[in-house]
N, C-alpha and C positions, 0 to 999 in steps of 0.2 A: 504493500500500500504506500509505505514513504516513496518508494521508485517510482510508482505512477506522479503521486503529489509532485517528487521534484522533478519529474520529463514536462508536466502539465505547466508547472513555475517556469523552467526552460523556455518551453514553447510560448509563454504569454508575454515573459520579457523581453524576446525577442521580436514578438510580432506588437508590442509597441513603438520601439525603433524602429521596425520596418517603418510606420506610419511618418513618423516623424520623421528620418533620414530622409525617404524618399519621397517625403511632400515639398522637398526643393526645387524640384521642376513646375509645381502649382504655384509658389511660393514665390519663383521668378516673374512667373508669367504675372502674377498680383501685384508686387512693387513696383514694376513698370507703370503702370498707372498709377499705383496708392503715392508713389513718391517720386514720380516723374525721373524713372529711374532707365537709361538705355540698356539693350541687351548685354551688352558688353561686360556696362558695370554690374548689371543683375548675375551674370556667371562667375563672380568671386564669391557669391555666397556658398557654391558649391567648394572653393580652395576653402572656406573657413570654418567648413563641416570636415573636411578631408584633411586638411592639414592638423586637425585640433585630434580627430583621429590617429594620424600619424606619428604624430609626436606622442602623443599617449600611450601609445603602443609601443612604440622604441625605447621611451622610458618607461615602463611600470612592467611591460610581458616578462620582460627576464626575471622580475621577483615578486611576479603575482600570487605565486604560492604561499610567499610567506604573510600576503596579507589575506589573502585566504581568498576563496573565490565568491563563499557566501558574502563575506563583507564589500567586494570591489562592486559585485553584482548591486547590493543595497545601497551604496554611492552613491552607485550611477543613477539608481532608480529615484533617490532619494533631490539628486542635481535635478534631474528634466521634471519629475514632476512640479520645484518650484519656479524654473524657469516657465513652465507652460501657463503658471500662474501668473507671472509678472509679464507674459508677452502681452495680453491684450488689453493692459491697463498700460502698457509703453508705447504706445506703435511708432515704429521710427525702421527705417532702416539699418542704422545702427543697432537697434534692438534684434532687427530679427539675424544681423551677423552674428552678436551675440548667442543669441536662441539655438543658430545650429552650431557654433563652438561651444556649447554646453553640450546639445548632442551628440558631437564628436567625442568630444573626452567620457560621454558618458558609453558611448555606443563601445568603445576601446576597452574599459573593461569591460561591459555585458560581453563582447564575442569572444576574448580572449578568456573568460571564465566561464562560460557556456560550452567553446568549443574544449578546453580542456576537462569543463565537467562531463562531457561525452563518452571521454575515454575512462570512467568512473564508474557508468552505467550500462557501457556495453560490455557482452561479453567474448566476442571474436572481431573479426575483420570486418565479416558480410553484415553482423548488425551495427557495426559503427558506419558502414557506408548507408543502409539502410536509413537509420537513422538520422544521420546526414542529408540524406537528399529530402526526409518528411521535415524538416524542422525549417532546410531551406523554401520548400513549398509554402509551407507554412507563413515565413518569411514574403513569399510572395502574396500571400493572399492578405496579409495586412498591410501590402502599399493599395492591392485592390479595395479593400475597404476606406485604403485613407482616400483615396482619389474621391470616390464617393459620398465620404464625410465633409469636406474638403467643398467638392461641388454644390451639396447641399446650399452651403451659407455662402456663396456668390450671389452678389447681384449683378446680371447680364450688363442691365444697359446705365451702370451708374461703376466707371474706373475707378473712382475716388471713394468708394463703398467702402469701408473697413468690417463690414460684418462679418467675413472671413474669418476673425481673430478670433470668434469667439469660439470656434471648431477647438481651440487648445485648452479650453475651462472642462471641453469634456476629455481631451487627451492627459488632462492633469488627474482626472479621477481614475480614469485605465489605468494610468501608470504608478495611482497613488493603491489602487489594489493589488497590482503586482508587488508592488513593495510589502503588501500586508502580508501576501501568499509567501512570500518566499521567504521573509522574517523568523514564518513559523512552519517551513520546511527546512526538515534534517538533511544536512550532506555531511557524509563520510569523506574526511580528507585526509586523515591519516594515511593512507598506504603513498601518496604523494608527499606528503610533509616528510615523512620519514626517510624517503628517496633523497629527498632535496637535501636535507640536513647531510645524511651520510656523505652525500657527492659535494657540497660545496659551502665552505664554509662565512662568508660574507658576500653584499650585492655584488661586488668586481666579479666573483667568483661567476654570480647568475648572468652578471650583462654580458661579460665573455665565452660563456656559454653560448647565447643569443648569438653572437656574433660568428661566433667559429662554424653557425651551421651552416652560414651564407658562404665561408670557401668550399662546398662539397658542389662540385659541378651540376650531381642531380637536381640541389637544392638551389645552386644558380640557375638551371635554365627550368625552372617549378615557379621559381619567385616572376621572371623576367612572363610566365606563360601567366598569371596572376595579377600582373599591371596590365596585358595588353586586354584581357578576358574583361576586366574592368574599367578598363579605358575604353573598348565595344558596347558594352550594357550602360555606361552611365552615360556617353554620347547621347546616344538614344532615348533610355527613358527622364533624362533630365530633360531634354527639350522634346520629346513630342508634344506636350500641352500647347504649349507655342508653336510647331508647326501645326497642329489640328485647327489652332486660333487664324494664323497670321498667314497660312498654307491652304490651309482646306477651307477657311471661311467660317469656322463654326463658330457658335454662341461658346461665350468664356466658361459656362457651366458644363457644355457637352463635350468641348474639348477637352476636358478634364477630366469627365467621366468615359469618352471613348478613350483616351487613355490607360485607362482600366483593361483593357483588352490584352495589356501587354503585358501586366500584371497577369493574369489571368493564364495568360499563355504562357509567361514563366510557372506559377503554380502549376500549372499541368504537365508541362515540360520535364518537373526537376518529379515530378511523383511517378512519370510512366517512365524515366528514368531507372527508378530502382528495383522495377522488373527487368527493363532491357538488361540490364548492365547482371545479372543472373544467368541471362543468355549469351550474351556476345563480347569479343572484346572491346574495351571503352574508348580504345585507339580507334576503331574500326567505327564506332559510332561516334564518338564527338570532329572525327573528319566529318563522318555524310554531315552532322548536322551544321558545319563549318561550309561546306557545299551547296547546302540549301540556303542557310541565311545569305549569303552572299545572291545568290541566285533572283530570291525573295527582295531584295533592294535594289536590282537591277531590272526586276519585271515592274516592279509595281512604283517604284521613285517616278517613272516617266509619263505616268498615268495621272501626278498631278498639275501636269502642266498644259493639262485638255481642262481643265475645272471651269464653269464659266464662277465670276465674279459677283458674288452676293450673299449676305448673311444666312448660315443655316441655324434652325432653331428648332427644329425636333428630328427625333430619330430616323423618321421616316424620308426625310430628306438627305442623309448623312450619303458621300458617294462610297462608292466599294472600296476605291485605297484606304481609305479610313478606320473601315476593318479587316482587309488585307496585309498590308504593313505589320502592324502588331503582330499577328501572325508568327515573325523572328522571331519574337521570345521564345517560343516551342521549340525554337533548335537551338537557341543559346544557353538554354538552360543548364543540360544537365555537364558543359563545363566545367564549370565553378564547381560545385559539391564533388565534384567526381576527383579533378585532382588534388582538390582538399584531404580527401576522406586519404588516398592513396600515400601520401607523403604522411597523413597523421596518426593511421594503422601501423606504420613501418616502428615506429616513434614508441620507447619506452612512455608511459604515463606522465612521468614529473616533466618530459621533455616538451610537453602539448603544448604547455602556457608559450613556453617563447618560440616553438615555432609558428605557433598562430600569431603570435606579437608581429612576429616579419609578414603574415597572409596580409594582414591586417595595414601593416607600413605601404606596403607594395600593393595593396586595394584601392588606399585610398591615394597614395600616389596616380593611380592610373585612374581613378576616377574625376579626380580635379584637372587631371592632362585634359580626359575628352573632353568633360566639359567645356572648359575653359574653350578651346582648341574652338569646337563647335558652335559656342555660342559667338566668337569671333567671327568666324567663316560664314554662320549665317545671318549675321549683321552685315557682312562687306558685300557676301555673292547670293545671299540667302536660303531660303531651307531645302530645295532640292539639291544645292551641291552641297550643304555643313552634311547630309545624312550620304551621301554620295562618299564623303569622307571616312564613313566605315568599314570601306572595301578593302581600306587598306590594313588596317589593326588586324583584317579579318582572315587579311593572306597571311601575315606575320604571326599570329597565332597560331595556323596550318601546319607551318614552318617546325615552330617553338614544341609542338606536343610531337610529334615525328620524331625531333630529336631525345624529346623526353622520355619515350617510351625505349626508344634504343639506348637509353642510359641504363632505362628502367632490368633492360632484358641484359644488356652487357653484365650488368651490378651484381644480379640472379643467376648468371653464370658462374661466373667466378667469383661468387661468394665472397664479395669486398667486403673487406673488412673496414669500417668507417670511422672515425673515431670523434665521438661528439661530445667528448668532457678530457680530462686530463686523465682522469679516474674510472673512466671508462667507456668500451667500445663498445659498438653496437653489431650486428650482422644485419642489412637492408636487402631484403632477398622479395623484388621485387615482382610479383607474378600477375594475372589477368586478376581482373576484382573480379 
């Protein structure tokens, strides 16, 4: 029964960040008008969500153990829930940069103590990857819900609306019962404390730790397929609100909520995932789905450039790119969880916290890259080439998991021996998930 209690606490902590991280794309598209804000400058709130992440993860993953994972998780939960309170009695720009550098620092320990509480609760390989791809679903279905939340408290035909904010009075309450739930859920951290202790004796010890797993080739070219993976997903679902708006013509409420589609088809993506990935190998599948997505931006990008010009305002007028597009998510999905789960299986337990600290670094690096990148591109040449610009992360990602897997199979041969502390080696005997 505790097991259930904390997968349940897992899953809820996590799909309140969903909402909140990735309500930056709604978030952009609203300060453009609430504060007379250009695209350009609206794509730094994505660097101050991502970089408040990255830094937090660089510094805290390496010795999250020792603050324990229930307490970092209750921080976090503890940070957004007041910040979601003080957002819609501030409204400013400044405030909402603020709002997601709290979420950032907060989201940094929730994943770095979530994804090492994983290896806690599961008991082999196939239920950590399992596992992994429902929590990421999971994950996706609460940016669907926020988009929808989100849309609700728009007002279409008034920019300067700030009713919007009030969407975070009830994101304060979600977040303020996650904190209750998990307060008074048991986690077993002993068999982790005890690891850490034995292997190293002060933080230099933990951060260099961290550090020495980034010289191991497999984990260099893991990291480098992790920025680009993230650098493709956040391009996209950060500005499609803005293109469904500013592209397709839609009403500010429906572009937000078509948006949801993408969500939607990640959720579905990352779940029918972890049956395929039972049958097939994950190299063999995350190519095709690498094949499609591209495919999928090259068939349907040029479809919006036949649109005639004019407000749409209900569903029934919406054209077919609109839900065609979205679509990507269903092949971009099962990516992410999959070389996650692969690199985290391999990983003694105490080892999870700072390798997730580096997923986590190299996430949100490559997230703030697209962003930024795209929101640029589609200010200067606009949204049919900023999305046109994913062809590329999309070959290079192709590229990166090809080699990774021939790491993966070299490594498995010859039973290398890797050495990921001073005090001790590991054997990475990499095979098909």
């Amino acid at each position: 029964m505790q097991t259930l209690k904390l997968k349940i606490s897992l899953f809820l902590n996590y799909f309140v960040f969903a909402i909140l991280l990735n309500s930056v794309g709604t978030v952009i598209l609203q300060v453009q008008g609430n504060f007379d804000i250009s695209k350009g400058s609206a794509s730094v709130l994505e660097a101050f969500k991502d970089f408040s992440i990255a830094g937090t993860s660089f510094v805290v993953a390496s010795f999250v153990v020792r603050i324990g994972y229930k307490n970092a998780m209750l921080i976090a939960m503890a940070i957004v829930t007041g910040m979601c309170l003080i957002m819609p009695n501030v409204p400013s720009f400044l405030m909402t940069k603020l709002l997601f550098a709290s979420v950032g620092f907060g989201f940094a320990l929730i994943k770095v103590s979530v994804f090492a509480t994983l290896g806690l609760v599961t008991k082999n390989d196939k239920e950590h990857l399992s596992l992994m791809n429902f929590l990421e679903s999971f994950f996706m279905v609460g940016i669907l819900l926020g988009n929808f939340l989100f849309s609700y408290f728009v007002v279409n035909d008034d920019l300067k609306s700030q009713s919007w904010l009030r969407v975070y009075y009830l994101l304060a309450a979600i977040s303020g019962a996650a904190f209750l739930l998990l307060l008074t859920t048991k986690i077993d951290e002993s068999p982790v404390k005890k690891a850490e202790h034995e292997e190293s004796k002060n933080l230099s010890d933990d951060f260099l730790g961290m550090i020495r797993l980034v010289a191991k080739p497999l984990v260099l070219v893991f990291i480098f397929s992790v920025f680009f993976y993230v650098l493709i997903e956040q391009s996209i679902m950060s500005w499609l609100p803005t293109f469904n708006k500013d592209v397709l013509h839609l009403s500010t409420s429906l572009a937000i909520q078509m948006a949801g589609i993408l969500s939607a088809s990640f959720a579905l993506g990352r779940f029918l995932a972890g049956i395929v990935f039972k049958k097939m190998d994950w190299l063999y599948v995350l190519l095709g789905c690498l094949v499609v997505a591209a495919a999928i931006v090259l068939l349907t990008v040029p479809l919006t450039r036949v649109l005639s010009v004019g407000a749409i305002n209900s569903f029934a007028d919406v054209p077919f790119v609109a839900f065609a597009f979205p679509v990507i998510g269903l092949f971009l999905a099962p990516i992410y969880p999959a070389i996650n789960s692969v690199i985290l299986s391999q990983l003694p337990k105490h080892k999870h916290a700072p390798m997730t600290g580096l997923i986590v670094v190299f996430s949100a690096l490559g997230g703030t890259t697209g962003s930024i990148i795209t929101g640029h591109v589609f200010d200067a040449y606009g949204g049919q080439t900023a999305f046109y610009f994913s062809l590329i992360p999309i070959s290079i990602m192709a590229v990166l998991l090809f080699f990774f897997k021939r790491l993966q199979t070299k490594t498995g041969e010859q039973s290398e021996i890797i050495a990921v502390s001073p005090d001790e080696k590991k054997i990475f005997e990499y095979g098909d998930e």
